[in-house]
C-alpha positions in Angstrom: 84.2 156.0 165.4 87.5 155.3 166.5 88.4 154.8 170.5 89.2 158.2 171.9 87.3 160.8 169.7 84.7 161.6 170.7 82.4 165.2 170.3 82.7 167.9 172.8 78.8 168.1 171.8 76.1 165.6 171.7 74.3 165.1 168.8 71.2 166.8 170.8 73.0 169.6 170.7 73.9 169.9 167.4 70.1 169.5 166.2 69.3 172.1 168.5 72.1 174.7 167.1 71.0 173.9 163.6 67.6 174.8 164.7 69.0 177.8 166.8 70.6 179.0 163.3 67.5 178.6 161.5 65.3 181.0 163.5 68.4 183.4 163.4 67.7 183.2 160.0 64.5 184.2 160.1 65.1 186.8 162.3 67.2 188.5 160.1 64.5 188.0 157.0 62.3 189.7 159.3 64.3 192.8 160.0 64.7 192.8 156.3 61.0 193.7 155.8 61.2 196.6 158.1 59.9 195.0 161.5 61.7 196.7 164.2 59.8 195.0 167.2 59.2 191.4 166.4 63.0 190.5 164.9 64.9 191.8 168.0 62.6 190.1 170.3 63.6 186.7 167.8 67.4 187.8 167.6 67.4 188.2 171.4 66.5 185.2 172.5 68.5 183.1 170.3 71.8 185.0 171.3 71.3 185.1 174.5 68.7 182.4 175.6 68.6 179.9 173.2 72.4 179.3 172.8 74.0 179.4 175.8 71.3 177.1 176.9 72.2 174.5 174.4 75.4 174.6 175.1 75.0 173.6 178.7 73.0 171.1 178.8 73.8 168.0 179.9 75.4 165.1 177.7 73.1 162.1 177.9 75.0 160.0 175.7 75.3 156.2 177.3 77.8 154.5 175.9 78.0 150.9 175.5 81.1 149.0 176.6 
């Protein structure tokens, strides 16, 4: 990577959205299938648990020098 560009993420976080996405996913197969209880439940607490949760966390990235 050249100096100066760096990710406004970590890679961390990235793995964890892609995982965040995923279980969206199957929330919304769920809901497909008629389950009105168990995909909220899902869909709620990757919107607003899981997510803004990721996106805080703190960089850990050392970086050598």
């Amino acid at each position: 990577m050249k100096k100066g560009l760096h990710s406004a993420l970590s890679k961390r976080a990235y793995i964890y959205l892609a995982i965040i996405v995923i279980i969206i996913t199957i929330g919304y197969f769920i809901m497909s299938f008629g389950d009105i209880v168990l995909s909220p439940i899902i869909l709620i607490i990757a919107y607003v648990v899981a997510i803004p949760v990721t996106l805080l966390l703190p960089e850990n990235n050392k970086k050598k020098e």
